[in-house]
N, C-alpha and C positions, 0 to 999 in steps of 0.2 A: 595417143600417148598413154602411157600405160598408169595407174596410179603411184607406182614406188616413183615413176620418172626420173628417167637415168639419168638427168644433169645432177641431183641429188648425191649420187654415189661419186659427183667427182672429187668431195669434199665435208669433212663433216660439218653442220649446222652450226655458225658462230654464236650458240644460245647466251656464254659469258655478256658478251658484247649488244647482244638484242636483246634481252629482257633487258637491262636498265635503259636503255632508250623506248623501248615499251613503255614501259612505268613510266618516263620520263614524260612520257605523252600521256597517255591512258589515264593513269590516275589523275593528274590534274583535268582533264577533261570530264574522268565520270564526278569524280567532287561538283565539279562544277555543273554539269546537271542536279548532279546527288541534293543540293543549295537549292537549285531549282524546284525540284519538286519538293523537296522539304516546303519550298517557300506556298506551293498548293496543297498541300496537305495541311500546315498550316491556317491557310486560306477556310478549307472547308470546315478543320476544326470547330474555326471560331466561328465559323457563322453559322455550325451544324444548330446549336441553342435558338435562333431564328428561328429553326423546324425545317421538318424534311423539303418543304415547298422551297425554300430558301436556298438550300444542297442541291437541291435538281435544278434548279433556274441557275447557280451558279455551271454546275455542269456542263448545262446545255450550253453558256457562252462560252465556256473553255472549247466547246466544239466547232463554235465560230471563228475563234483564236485557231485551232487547229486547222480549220479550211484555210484560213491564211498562210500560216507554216506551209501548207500545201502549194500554195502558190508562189512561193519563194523559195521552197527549199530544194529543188531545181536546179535552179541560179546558185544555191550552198553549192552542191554537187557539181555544176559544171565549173565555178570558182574554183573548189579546190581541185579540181583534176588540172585546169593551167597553172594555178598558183603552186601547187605542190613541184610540178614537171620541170617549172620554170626554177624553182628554187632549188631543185635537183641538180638544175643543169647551171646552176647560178648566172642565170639570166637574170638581173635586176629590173631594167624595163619589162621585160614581158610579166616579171611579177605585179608592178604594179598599174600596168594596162589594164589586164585580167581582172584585179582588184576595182579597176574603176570602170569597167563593164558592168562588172556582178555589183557594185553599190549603186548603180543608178535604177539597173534593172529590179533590184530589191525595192528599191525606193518608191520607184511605181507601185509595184503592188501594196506596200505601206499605206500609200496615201490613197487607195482605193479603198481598201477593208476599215483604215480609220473615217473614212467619210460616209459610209454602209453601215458603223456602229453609232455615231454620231448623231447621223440626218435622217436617218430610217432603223433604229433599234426596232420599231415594234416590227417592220416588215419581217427582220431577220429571226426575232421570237415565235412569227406563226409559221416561218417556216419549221422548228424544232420541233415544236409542239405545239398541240390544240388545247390544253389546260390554261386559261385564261390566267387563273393564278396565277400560275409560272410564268406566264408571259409578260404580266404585272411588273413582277419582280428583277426579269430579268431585263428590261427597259432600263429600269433606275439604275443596274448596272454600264449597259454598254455605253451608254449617253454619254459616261465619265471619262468606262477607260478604253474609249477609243482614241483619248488624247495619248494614251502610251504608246499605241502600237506604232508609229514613224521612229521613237524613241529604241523598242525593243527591237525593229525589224533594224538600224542601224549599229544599235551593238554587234547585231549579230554578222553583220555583214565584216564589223571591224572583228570579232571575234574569227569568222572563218579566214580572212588574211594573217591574224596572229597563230594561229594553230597550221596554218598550213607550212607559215614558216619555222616549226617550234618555239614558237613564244608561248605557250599554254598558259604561263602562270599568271597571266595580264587579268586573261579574262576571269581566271576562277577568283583572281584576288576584288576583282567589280564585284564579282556577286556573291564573294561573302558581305559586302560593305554594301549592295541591293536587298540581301533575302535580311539581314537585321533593320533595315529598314523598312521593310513589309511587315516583317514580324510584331516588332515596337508600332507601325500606325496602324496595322492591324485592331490591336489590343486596344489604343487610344482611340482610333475614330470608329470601331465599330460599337462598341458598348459606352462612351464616352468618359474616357479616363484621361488624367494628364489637364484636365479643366476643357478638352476639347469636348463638342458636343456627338452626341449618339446618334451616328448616320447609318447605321444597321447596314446594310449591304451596297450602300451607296459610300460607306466606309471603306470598304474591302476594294472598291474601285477607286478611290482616293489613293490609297495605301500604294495600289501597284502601278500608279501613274507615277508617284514619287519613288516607288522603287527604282522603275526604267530609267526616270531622268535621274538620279544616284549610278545607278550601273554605265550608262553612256561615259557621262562624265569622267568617273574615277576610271574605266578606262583610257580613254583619252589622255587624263593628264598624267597616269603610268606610261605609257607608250611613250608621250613626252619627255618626263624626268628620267625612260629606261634609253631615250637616244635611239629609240626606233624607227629607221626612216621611210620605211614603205607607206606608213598611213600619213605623214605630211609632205608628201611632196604631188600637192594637189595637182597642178598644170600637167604631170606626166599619167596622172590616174585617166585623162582621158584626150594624150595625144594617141589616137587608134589611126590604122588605115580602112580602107573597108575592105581588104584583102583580111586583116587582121578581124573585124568585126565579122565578118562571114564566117569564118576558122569559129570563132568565138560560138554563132548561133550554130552553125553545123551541128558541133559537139555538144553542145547544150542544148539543142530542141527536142531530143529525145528525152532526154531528163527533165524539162519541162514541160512535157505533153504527160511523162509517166508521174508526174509529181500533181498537175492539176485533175487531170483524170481519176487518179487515186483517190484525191481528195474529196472530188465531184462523189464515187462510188462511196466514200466511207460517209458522207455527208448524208446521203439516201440511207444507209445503214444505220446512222444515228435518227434519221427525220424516222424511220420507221421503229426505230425503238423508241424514239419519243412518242410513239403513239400508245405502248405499254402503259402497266397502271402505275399510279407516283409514286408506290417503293421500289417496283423494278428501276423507275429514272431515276430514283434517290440512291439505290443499288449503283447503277451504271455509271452516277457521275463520281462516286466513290471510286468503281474498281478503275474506272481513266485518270485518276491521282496516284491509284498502283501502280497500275502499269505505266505511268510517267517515271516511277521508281526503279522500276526494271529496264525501262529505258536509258534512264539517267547511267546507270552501271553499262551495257550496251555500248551508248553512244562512245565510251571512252574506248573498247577497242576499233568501233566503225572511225575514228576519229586518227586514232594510230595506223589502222589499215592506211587508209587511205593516205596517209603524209607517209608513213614508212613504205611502201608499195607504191605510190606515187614517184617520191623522189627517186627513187632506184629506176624506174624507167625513164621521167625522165633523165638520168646521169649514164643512161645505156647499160646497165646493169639488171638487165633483164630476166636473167637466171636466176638471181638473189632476189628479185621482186616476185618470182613465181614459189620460191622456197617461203619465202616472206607471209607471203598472202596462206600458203596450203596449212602453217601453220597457226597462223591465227583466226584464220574459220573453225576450226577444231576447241582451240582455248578457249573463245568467244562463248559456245554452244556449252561447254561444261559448266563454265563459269556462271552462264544464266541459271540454269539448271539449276546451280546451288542457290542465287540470290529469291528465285520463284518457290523453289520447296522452304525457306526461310518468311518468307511473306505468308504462305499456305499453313505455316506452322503455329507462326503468329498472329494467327485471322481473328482469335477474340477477342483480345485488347487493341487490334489498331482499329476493327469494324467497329466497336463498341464505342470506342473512342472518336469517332466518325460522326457518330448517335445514331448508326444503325442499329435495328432492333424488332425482333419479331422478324414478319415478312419478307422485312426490307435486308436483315441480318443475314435469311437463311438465302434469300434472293446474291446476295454478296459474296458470300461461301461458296456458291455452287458458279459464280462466275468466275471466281479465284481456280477453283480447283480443274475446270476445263480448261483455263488458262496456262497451268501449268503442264496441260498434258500438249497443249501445243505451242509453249512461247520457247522451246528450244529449236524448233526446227523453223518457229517463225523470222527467229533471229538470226539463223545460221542461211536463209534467206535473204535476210535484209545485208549483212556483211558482206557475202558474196556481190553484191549488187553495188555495194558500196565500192568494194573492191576494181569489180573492173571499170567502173565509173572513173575512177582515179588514176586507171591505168590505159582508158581513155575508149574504153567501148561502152558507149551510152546505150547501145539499142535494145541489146539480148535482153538484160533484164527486166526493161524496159517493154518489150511485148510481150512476155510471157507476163509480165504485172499486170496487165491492162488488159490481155485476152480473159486470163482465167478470172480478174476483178466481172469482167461485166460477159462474159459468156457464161460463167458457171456460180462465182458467190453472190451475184445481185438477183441472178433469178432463183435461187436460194433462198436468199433474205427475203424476199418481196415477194414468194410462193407458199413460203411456209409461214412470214405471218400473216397475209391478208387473205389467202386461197385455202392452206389446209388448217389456218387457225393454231398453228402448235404452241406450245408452251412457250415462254419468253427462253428458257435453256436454251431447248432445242432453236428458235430463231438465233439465241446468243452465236452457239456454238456453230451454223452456218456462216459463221462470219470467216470461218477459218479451216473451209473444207478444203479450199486450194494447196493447203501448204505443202504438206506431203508432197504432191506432184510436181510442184513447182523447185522441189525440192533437191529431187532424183535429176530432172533437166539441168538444173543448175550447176551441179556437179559433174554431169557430162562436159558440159562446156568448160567448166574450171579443168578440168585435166589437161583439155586439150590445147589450152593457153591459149586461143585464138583471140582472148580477151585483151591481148597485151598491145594496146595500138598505141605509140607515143606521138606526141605533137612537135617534141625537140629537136635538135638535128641530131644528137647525139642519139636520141635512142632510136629516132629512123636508121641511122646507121649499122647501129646494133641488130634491128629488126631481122632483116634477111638470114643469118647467120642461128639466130635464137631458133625462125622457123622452121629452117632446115633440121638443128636439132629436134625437133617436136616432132617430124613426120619422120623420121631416122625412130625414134623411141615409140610413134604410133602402130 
C-alpha cells in the first residue's frame, strides 16, 4: 500500500471533529502523567540536600518500580486493546470481562514486586549496585514503599478501564489530590516539619505510600458519585469462559512477553550502569525523572491512539482507524521534539536545582542532549507499537522490540562497558542504537495495515473488505 493510501482521497480528514476529542483524551492524560512526574521530581528535589548518595539510591529504586511497570504493563496493553474494541462496539460485558482479566492479572504482579520490596530490599539493592552506601539507603526506602505498590498497580488498572472508555478526567483528578499529597508529606516527613519527625528518605517512602492510598481512593469514590458503572459491577468483572480467557491470553501474551522481556533487558542496562561511578548514578537517576517528563507528555497521545484507533476498529470503521493512527504517529514525534529541546534548553536551573554539580552536572547535560537526538524517533517507535496493540496485532512490534533489545543493544551495553571499557556516554548512548532500525520496519508495516486485526464482530466483518482495499492500493 502505497503511503498517500488511496482510502485517504475518498474524503477529506474530519480534523474539526478529531482534534477536540484528541484534546479530550490526550491532555487530560498527559496532565496526569505531567502530576506524576512532577510528583518525582519533586521527590528527588527534596531529598537531593541528603546528598548525591541519597538521589542515586532513590534512583536506583524508581528502577525497581519500573521493572514492575514492566510486568504489568502488558496486561495495560492487552486491557485496552479489548477494552477500547469492546467499548467501540458497545459491548458492555465484554468491557467489563476484559477489565476483570487485566485487574487480577495486574494484581499478581502487585503483590510479587511488593513482597521482593518488603522481605528482600537488600537482595534487590545488590542487585543495582555494588556501593554499599547506596545500598544502605536504599533498603530504608523499599522496606516502606512497597506497601504502595498493590495500591498504585490497582489505580492503575482502574485508570486503564476509565481512559479506555473516555473517562480521563477520573484519573487526572486522583492525582492531582495524590501528587499534593506527596508534595505536602514530602516537605513534612522528610526534613520534619508540621511537628512530624525527620525521617530523611524513609520520609519520601511514607509520603508516596499515602499518596497511592489518596490516589485509589479518590478515584474510586469519583467513579462512584460520577455513576460509572463498569468498575462496580464486580460479579460480571470475572464471569469469563475459557473460550473468552484463551482470546484474552492469545492476544496479550505477546505483549506480555515484549513488556517483561524489555524490562528484564533495561534492568541489565541499569544493573550495568549501576556499576558507573556515583555522579554518573546521581546523573542517571536525575535524567530517568526527565525522561518520566517527556514521557508524561507522550503517554497522552500513546493514550488517545490507542482509545481513538481502538474504538474505530472495534465499531468496523477501519478506514478511519488507519487515517486516525497515520496522523497521530506524525503529531506525537513533533510534539516530543518540542517538549525535549525545551528540557535541553532549560538544563541549568532544573540540573542544578536537582543539586547536580560539577561531574555529576556535566555528566547530566551530556545525557540530556543524546537524549534529544534520539527520543523522537524513540517515541515514534513506541506509538506505533502502541497503536497496533490497540488495534489488536500484539506481535510485530513485539519481536522486533525483543530481537533488536537482546541481539544488538544488550550486547552493546555489556561490551562496551565491561570489554572495551568506554566512557559512561558512549555506554549511555548504546542504549539506543536500535531505534532508527526499528524505526524504518515499523513504518513498513504501518503502511501496509496488516496491523488492523479486530476481536469484535463488527470489525471482523469489516475486515475482508478493508483488505481487499490495501492490496488494490499496494
Amino acid at each position: 500500500m502505497s503511503k498517500s493510501h488511496t482510502l485517504a482521497g475518498r474524503s477529506r480528514f474530519p480534523w474539526r471533529t478529531f482534534l477536540p476529542r484528541l484534546a479530550a483524551i490526550a491532555v487530560p492524560v498527559a496532565l496526569q502523567n505531567l502530576l506524576t512526574t512532577t510528583a518525582s521530581m519533586v521527590d528527588t528535589m527534596m531529598v537531593a540536600p541528603l546528598g548525591e548518595l541519597s538521589v542515586g539510591a532513590l534512583g536506583l529504586c524508581a528502577q525497581f518500580t519500573s521493572l514492575m511497570l514492566s510486568g504489568y504493563w502488558g496486561l495495560v496493553g492487552g486491557g485496552t486493546l479489548f477494552i477500547a474494541q469492546y467499548w467501540g462496539a458497545r459491548d458492555d460485558r465484554g468491557v467489563e470481562r476484559s477489565y476483570g482479566m487485566t485487574w487480577l492479572c495486574m494484581m499478581t504482579v502487585a503483590v510479587t514486586f511488593g513482597a521482593l520490596a518488603i522481605f528482600a530490599p537488600k537482595a534487590v539493592m545488590r542487585l543495582y549496585t555494588d556501593k554499599q552506601a547506596i545500598q544502605d539507603i536504599g533498603v530504608q526506602y523499599l522496606r516502606i514503599v512497597g506497601f504502595a505498590y498493590i495500591m498504585q498497580v490497582w489505580s492503575v488498572a482502574m485508570s486503564t478501564l476509565l481512559r479506555a472508555t473516555e473517562r480521563v478526567r477520573i484519573p487526572m483528578a486522583a492525582s492531582v489530590a495524590s501528587v499534593a499529597t506527596n508534595i505536602v508529606l514530602n516537605w513534612a516527613l522528610i526534613y520534619g516539619r508540621l511537628g512530624l519527625p525527620a525521617m530523611g528518605i524513609r520520609g519520601a517512602a511514607v509520603a508516596t505510600v499515602c499518596a497511592a492510598a489518596v490516589n485509589m481512593l479518590a478515584m474510586y469514590l469519583m467513579a462512584r458519585l460520577a455513576g460509572y458503572p463498569y468498575l462496580f459491577r464486580v460479579r460480571r468483572h470475572f464471569q469469563w469462559t475459557g473460550a473468552q480467557l484463551r482470546q484474552y491470553f492469545v492476544r496479550c501474551f505477546p505483549i506480555i512477553c515484549n513488556e517483561v522481556l524489555i524490562g528484564v533487558g533495561n534492568m541489565v542496562i541499569n544493573v550495568t550502569l549501576g556499576r558507573q561511578p556515583e555522579h554518573v548514578i546521581a546523573a542517571l537517576a536525575v535524567f530517568r525523572t526527565l525522561e518520566g517528563l517527556v514521557i508524561s507528555f507522550f503517554a497522552g497521545f500513546s493514550s488517545a491512539s490507542s482509545v481513538l484507533v481502538g474504538t474505530c476498529v472495534g465499531a468496523g470503521q477501519l478506514d478511519d482507524a488507519f487515517e486516525r493512527a497515520r496522523r497521530l504517529v506524525y503529531m506525537c514525534s513533533g510534539f516530543i521534539l518540542l517538549v525535549v529541546a525545551a528540557l535541553l534548553g532549560l538544563r541549568r536551573p532544573i540540573l542544578t536545582a536537582m543539586s547536580l554539580t560539577g561531574p555529576s552536572y556535566e555528566a547530566g547535560v551530556r545525557m540530556l542532549a543524546i537524549y534529544m537526538a534520539v527520543a523522537v524517533i524513540r517515541m515514534g517507535n513506541w506509538i506505533q507499537n502502541d497503536t497496533f496493540r490497540a488495534s489488536g496485532d500484539a506481535v510485530t512490534g513485539t519481536v522486533l522490540e525483543i530481537v533488536f533489545m537482546y541481539a544488538m543493544v544488550l550486547p552493546c551495553v555489556l561490551g562496551g562497558a565491561f570489554w572495551l571499557k568506554l566512557p559512561y556516554w558512549a555506554v549511555f548512548l548504546c542504549c539506543y542504537i536500535d531505534e532508527p532500525i526499528r524505526y524504518a520496519l515499523m513504518q513498513r508495516h504501518f503502511y501496509s495495515g496488516k496491523w488492523i486485526r479486530p476481536v469484535t464482530e463488527k470489525g471482523m466483518a469489516a475486515l475482508p473488505a478493508f483488505r481487499s482495499r490495501c492490496w488494490d492500493a499496494g
